[in-house]
C-alpha positions as a Markdown table, in Angstrom:
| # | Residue | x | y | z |
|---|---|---|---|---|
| 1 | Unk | -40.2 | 42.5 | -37.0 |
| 2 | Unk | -42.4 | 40.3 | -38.9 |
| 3 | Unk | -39.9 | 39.5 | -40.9 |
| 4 | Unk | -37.8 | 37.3 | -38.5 |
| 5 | Unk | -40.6 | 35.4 | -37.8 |
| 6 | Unk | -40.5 | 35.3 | -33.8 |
| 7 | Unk | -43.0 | 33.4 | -32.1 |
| 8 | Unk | -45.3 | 35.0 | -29.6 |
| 9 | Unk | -46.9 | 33.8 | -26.6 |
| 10 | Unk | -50.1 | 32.3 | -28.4 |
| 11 | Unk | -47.0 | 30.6 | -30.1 |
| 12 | Unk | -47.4 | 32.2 | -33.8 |
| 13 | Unk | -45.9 | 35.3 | -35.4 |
| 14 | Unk | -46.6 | 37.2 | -38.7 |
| 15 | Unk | -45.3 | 34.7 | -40.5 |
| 16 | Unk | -48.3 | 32.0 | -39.8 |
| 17 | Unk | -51.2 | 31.6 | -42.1 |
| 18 | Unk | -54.6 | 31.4 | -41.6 |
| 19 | Unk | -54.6 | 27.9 | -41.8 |
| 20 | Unk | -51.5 | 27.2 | -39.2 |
| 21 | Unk | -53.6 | 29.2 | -36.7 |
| 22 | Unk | -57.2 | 27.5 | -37.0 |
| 23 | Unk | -55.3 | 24.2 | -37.2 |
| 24 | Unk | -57.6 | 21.5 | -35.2 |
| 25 | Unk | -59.7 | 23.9 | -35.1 |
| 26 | Unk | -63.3 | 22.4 | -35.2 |
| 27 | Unk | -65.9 | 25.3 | -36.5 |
| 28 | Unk | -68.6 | 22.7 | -37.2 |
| 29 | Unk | -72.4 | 24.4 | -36.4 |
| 30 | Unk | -71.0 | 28.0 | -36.2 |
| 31 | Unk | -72.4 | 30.8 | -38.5 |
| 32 | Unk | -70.3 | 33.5 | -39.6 |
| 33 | Unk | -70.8 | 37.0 | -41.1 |
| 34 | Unk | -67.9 | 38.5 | -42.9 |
| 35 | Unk | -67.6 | 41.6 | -44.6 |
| 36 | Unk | -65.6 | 42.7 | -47.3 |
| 37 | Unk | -64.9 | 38.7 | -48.5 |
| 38 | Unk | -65.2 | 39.1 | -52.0 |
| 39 | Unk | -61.0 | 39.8 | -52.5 |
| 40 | Unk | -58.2 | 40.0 | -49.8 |
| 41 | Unk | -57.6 | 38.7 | -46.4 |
| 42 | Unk | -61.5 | 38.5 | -46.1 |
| 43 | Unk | -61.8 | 36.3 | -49.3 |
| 44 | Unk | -59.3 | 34.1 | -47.4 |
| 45 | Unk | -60.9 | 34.8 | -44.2 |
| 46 | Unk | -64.0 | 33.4 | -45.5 |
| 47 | Unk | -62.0 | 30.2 | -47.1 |
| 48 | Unk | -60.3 | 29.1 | -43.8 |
| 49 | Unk | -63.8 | 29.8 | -42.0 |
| 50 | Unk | -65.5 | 27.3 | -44.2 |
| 51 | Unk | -62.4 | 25.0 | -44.3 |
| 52 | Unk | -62.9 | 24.5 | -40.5 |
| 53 | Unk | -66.5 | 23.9 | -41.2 |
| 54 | Unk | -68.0 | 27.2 | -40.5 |
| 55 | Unk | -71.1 | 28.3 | -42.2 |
| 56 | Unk | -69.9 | 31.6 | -43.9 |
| 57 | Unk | -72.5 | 34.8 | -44.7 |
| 58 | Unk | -70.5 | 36.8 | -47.5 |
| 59 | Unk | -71.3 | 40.7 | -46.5 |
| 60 | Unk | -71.0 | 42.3 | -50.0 |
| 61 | Unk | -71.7 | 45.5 | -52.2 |
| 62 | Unk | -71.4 | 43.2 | -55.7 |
| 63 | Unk | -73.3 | 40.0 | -55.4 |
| 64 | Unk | -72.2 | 38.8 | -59.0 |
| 65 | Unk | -68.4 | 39.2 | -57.0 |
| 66 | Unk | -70.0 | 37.3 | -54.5 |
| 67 | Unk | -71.5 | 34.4 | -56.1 |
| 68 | Unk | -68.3 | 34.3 | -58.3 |
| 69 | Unk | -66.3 | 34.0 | -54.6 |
| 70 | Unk | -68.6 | 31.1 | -53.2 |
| 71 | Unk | -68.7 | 28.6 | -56.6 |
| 72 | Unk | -64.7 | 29.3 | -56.4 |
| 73 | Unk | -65.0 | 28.4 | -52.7 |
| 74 | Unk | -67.1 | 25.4 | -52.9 |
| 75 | Unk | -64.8 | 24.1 | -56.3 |
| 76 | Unk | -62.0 | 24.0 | -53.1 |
| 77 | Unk | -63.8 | 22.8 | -50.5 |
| 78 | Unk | -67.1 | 20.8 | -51.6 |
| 79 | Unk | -69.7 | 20.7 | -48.9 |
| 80 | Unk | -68.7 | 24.4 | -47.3 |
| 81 | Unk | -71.7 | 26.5 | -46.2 |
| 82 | Unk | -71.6 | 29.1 | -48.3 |
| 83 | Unk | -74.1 | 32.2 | -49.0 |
| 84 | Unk | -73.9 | 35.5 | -50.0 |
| 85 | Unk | -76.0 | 38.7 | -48.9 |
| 86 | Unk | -75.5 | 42.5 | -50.4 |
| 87 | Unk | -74.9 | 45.2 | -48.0 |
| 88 | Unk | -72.9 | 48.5 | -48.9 |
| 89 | Unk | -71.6 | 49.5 | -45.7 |
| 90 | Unk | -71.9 | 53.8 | -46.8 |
| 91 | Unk | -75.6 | 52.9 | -46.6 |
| 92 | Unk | -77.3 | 53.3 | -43.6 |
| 93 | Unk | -80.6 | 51.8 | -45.5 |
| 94 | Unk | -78.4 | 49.2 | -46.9 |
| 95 | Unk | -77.2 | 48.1 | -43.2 |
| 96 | Unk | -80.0 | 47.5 | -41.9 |
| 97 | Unk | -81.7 | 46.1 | -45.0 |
| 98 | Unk | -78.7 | 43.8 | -44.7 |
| 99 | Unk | -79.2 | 42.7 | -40.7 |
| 100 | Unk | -83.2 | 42.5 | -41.1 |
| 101 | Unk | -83.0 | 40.3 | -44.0 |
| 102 | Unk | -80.3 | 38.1 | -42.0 |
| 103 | Unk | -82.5 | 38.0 | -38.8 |
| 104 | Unk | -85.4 | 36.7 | -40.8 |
| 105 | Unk | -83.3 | 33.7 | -42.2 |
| 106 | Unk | -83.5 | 32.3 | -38.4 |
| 107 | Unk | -79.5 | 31.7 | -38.5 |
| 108 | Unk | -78.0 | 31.6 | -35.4 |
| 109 | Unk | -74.8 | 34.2 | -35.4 |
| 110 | Unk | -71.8 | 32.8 | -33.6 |
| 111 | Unk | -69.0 | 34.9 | -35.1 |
| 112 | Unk | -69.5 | 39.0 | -36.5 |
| 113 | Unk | -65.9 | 39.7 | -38.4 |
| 114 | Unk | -66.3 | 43.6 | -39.8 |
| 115 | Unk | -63.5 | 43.1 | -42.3 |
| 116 | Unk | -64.4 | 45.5 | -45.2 |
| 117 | Unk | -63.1 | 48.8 | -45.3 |
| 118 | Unk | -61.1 | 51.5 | -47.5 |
| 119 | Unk | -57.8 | 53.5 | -47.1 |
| 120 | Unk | -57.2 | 57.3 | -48.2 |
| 121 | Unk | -60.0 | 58.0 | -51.1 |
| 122 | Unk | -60.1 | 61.3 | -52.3 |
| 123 | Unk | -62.8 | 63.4 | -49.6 |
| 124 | Unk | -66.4 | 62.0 | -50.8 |
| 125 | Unk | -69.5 | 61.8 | -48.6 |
| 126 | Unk | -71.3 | 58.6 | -48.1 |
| 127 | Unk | -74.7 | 58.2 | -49.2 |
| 128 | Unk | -75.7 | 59.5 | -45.5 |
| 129 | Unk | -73.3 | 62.3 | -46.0 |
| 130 | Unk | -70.9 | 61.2 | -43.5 |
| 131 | Unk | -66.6 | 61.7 | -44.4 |
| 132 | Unk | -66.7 | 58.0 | -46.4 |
| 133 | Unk | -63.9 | 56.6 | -44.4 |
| 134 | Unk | -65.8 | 57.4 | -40.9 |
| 135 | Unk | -68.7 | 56.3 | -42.0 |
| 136 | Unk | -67.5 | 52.5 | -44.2 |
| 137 | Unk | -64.8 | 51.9 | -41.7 |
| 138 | Unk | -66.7 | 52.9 | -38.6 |
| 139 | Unk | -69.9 | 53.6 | -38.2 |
| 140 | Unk | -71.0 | 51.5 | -40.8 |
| 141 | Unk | -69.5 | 48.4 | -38.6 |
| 142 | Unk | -70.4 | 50.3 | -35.2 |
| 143 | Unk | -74.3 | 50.2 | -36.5 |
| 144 | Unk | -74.7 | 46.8 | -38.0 |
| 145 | Unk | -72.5 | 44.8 | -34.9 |
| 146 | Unk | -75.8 | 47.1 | -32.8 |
| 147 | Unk | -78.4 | 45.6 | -35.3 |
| 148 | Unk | -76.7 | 41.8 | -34.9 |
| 149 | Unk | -76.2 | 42.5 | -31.4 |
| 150 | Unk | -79.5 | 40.7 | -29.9 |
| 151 | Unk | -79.3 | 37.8 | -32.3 |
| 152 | Unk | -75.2 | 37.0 | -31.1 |
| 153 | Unk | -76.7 | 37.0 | -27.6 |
| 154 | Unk | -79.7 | 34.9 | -28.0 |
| 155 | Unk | -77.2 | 32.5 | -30.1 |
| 156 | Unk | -74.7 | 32.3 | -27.1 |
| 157 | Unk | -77.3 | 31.7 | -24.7 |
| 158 | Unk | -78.6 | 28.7 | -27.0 |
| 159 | Unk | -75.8 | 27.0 | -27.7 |
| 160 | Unk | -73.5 | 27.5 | -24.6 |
| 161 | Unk | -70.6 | 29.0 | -26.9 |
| 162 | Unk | -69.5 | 32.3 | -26.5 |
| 163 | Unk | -70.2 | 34.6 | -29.5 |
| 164 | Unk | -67.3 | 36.8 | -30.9 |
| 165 | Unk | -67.4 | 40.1 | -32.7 |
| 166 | Unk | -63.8 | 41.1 | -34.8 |
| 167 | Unk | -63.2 | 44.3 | -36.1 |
| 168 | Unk | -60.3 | 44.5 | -38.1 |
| 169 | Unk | -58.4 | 47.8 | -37.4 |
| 170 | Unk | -54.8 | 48.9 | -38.2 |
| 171 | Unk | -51.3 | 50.0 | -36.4 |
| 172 | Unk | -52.4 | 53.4 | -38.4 |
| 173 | Unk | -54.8 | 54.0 | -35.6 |
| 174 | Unk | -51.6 | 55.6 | -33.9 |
| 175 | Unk | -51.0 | 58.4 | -36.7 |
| 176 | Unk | -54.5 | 60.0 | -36.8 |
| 177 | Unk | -54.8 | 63.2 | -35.0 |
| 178 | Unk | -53.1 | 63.9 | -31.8 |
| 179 | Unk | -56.8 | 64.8 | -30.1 |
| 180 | Unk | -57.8 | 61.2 | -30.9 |
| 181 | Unk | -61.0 | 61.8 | -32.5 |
| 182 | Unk | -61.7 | 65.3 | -34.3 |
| 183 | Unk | -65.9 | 64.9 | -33.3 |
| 184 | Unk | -66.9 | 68.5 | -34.6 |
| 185 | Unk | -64.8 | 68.3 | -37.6 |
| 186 | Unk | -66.3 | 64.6 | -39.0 |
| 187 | Unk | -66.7 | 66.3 | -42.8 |
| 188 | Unk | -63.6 | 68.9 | -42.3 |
| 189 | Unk | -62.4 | 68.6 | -46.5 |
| 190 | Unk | -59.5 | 69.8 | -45.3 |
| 191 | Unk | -58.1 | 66.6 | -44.0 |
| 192 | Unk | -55.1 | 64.5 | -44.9 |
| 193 | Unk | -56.9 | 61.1 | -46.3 |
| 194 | Unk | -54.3 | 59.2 | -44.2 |
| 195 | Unk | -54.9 | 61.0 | -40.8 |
| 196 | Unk | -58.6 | 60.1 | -41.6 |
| 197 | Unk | -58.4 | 56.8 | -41.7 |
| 198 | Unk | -56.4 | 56.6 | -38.9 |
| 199 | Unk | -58.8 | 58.0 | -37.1 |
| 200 | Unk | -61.5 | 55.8 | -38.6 |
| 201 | Unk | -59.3 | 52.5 | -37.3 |
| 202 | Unk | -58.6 | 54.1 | -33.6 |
| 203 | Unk | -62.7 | 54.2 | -33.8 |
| 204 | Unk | -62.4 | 50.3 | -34.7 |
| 205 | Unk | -60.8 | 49.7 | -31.4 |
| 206 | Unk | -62.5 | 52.2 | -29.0 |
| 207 | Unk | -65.8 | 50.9 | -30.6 |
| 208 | Unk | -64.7 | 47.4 | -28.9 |
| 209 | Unk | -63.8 | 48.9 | -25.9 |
| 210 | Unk | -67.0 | 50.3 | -24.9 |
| 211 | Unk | -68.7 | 47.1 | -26.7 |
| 212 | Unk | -67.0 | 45.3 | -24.2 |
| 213 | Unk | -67.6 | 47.1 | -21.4 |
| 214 | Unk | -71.7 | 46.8 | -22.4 |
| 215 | Unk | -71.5 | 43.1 | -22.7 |
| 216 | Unk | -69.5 | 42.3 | -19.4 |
| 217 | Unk | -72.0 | 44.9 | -17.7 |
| 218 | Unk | -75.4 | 42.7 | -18.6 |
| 219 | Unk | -73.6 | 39.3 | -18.2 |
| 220 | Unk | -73.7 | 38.7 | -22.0 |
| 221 | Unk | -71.7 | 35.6 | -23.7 |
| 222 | Unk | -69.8 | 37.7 | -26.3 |
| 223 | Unk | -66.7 | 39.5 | -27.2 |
| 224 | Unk | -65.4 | 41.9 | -28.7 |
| 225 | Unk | -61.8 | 42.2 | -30.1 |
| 226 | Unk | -59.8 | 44.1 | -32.4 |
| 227 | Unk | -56.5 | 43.3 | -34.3 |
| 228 | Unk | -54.7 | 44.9 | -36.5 |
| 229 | Unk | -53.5 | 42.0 | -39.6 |
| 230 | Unk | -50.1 | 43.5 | -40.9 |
| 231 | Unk | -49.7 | 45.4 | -44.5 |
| 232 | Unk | -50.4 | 43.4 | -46.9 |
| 233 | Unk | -50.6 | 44.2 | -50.7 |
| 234 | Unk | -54.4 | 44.3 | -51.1 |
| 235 | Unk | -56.4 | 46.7 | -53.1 |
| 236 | Unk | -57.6 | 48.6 | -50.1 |
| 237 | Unk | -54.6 | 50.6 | -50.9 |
| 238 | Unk | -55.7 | 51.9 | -54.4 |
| 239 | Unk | -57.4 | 55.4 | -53.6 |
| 240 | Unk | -53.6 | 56.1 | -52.4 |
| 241 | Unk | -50.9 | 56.2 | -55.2 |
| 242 | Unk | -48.8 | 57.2 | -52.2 |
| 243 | Unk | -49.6 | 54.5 | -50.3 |
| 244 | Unk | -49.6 | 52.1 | -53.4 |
| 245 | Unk | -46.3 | 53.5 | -54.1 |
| 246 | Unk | -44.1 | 53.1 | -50.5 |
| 247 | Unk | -46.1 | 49.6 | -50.3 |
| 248 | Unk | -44.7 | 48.3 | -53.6 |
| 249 | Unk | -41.2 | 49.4 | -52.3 |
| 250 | Unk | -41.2 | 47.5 | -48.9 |
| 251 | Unk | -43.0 | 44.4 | -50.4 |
| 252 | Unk | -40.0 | 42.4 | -48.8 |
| 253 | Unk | -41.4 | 43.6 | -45.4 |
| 254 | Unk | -45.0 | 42.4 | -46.3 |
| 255 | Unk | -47.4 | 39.6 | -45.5 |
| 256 | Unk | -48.9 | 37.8 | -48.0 |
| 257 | Unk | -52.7 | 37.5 | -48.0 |
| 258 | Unk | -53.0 | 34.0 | -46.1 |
| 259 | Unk | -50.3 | 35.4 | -43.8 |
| 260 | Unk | -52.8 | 38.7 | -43.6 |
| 261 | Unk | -55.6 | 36.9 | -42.7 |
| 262 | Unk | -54.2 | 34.9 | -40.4 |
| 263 | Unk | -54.6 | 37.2 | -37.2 |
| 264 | Unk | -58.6 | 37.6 | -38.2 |
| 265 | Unk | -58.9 | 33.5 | -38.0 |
| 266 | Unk | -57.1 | 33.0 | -35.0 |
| 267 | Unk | -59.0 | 35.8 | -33.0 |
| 268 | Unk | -62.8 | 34.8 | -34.5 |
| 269 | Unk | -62.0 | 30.8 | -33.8 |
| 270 | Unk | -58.8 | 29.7 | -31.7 |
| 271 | Unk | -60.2 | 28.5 | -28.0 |
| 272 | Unk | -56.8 | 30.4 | -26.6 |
| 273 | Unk | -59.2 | 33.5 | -27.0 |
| 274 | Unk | -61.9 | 32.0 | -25.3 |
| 275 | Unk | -62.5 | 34.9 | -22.7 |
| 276 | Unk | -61.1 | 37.7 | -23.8 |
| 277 | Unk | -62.5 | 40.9 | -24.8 |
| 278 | Unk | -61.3 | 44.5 | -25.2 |
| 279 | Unk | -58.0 | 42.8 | -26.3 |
| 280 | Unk | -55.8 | 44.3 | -29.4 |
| 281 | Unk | -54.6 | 41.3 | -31.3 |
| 282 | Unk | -51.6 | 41.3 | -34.2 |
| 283 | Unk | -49.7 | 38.7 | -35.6 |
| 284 | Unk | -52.1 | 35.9 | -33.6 |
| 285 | Unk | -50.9 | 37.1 | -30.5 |
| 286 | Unk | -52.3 | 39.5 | -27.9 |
| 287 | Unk | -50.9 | 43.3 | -28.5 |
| 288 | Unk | -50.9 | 46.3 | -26.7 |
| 289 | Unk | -53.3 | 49.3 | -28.2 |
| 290 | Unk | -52.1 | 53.6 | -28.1 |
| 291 | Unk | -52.7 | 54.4 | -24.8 |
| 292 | Unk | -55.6 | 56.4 | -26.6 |
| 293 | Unk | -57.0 | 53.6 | -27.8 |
| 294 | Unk | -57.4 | 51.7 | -24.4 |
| 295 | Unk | -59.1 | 54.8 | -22.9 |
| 296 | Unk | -62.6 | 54.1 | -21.5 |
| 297 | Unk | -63.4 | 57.5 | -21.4 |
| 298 | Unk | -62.7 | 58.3 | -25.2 |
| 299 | Unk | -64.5 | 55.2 | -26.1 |
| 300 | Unk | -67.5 | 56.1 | -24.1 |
| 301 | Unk | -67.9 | 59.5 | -25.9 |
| 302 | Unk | -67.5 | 57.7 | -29.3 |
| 303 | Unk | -70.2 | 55.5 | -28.7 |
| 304 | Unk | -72.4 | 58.0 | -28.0 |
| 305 | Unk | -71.8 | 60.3 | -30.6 |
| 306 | Unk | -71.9 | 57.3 | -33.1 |
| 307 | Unk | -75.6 | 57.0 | -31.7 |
| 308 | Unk | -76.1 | 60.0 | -32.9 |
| 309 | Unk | -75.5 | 59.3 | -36.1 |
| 310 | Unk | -76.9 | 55.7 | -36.7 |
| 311 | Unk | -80.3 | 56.7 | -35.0 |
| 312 | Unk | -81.1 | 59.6 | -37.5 |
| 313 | Unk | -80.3 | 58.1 | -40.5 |
């Protein structure tokens, strides 16, 4: 238990901060997207990225949050790299909107962290009518990391580091259905909102998986890893008085936000990960995945149907 604060074998536990796991750590000449870094762990995801001199790409739906976010930033840390793009992640349009506008900047892409996401809304359709949670926690990541893609290659090959993509997932990816992934029942309303999104975070890991298996298969300097960061009191939570409600009562078992973001840092920057891919990361140290979740076979079919999706729209 977090709680106790028992060091794994990268030598951290829950209790580390961002900060304690990037320490040294020397992100000078490395571009970063994240998403979601307008609150939360990826607000302080986004601080300890340009603390250890990475230049940050803020990935958000309100720019006037964003902007806000970056003069708070660079008020902390004078001289960080700082800028801020819209994308809203239930957009298909707004994706890749997002991704061609990035390309034509010229940045190179060292480091792809799909933090954003949300937990147990009310059923709604996305503006693709896609089940919102499926479509903002997965596919929504699944299709911009496939835009990026060529660009984190062509990086790696250019400046001899290896490129990194993070998805940020959640333990809840072991209490979604029992089948795994319910592919002809995407927009069932009948749904528990819970079940859903842990469905949406197995999809997190699976999509690295498969992502994995692509790079390794052409030879390509990148990674992809997922992690799961602990519960922490963030307002990803507010669609779910439920959820709102049992995490208010255990606060004494939570992380705090630096403590939250802390698992994000150390997999898109610490050298220990230098190498691995496929991995399921929490607390800073390497973590073992459902059995579902490590199933190439599963992860295969979800990257195909996701295509199916993403190349319509």
């Amino acid at each position: 238990m977090w709680i106790f604060g028992l060091n794994g074998n990268f030598g951290f536990s829950a209790r580390s901060t961002a900060e304690q796991v990037t320490k040294g750590v020397d992100g000078t000449g490395l571009v970063a997207i994240v998403t979601g870094a307008t609150n939360g762990i990826g607000k302080e995801t986004t601080r300890v990225l340009a603390l250890r001199g990475v230049h940050v790409i803020l990935g958000v739906r309100n720019v006037k949050a964003g902007e806000k976010v970056k003069e708070e930033m660079l008020q902390k840390h004078p001289g960080s790299e700082i800028d801020v793009m819209e994308i809203d992640l239930s957009s298909q349009a707004s994706i890749r909107k997002f991704a061609a506008e990035f390309i034509a900047t010229g940045l190179p892409l060292n480091i792809l962290i799909n933090n954003a996401g949300m937990m147990s809304p009310p059923f709604t359709l996305s503006k693709d009518n896609i089940e919102q949670q499926f479509a903002v926690n997965h596919l929504g990541p699944f299709l911009l990391t496939n835009l990026l893609l060529d660009t984190m290659k062509k990086t790696a090959r250019d400046c001899g580091k290896e490129g990194r993509v993070v998805n940020v997932a959640s333990e809840l990816h072991r209490y979604g259905y029992k089948e795994g992934i319910i592919f002809d029942k995407i927009n069932d309303k009948t749904r528990h909102p819970v079940i859903a999104y842990g469905q949406s975070k197995l999809c997190n890991i699976l999509h690295c998986v498969e992502l994995t298996r692509r790079l390794k298969e052409e030879g390509a300097n990148v990674t992809a890893n997922s992690l799961h960061p602990g519960v922490i009191a963030t307002n990803i939570s507010q669609n779910s008085s439920l959820l709102a409600c049992v995490l208010g009562c255990a606060n004494i078992f939570m992380k705090n936000v630096p403590q939250g973001a802390a698992t994000t840092c150390y997999v898109a920057l610490s050298p220990k990960v230098n190498g691995l891919s496929g991995e399921y990361f929490m607390d800073s140290n390497k973590a073992k995945a459902s059995s579902m979740a490590r199933d190439p076979e599963l992860a295969k079919k979800l990257w195909e149907f996701s295509l199916t999706f993403t190349e319509k729209n």
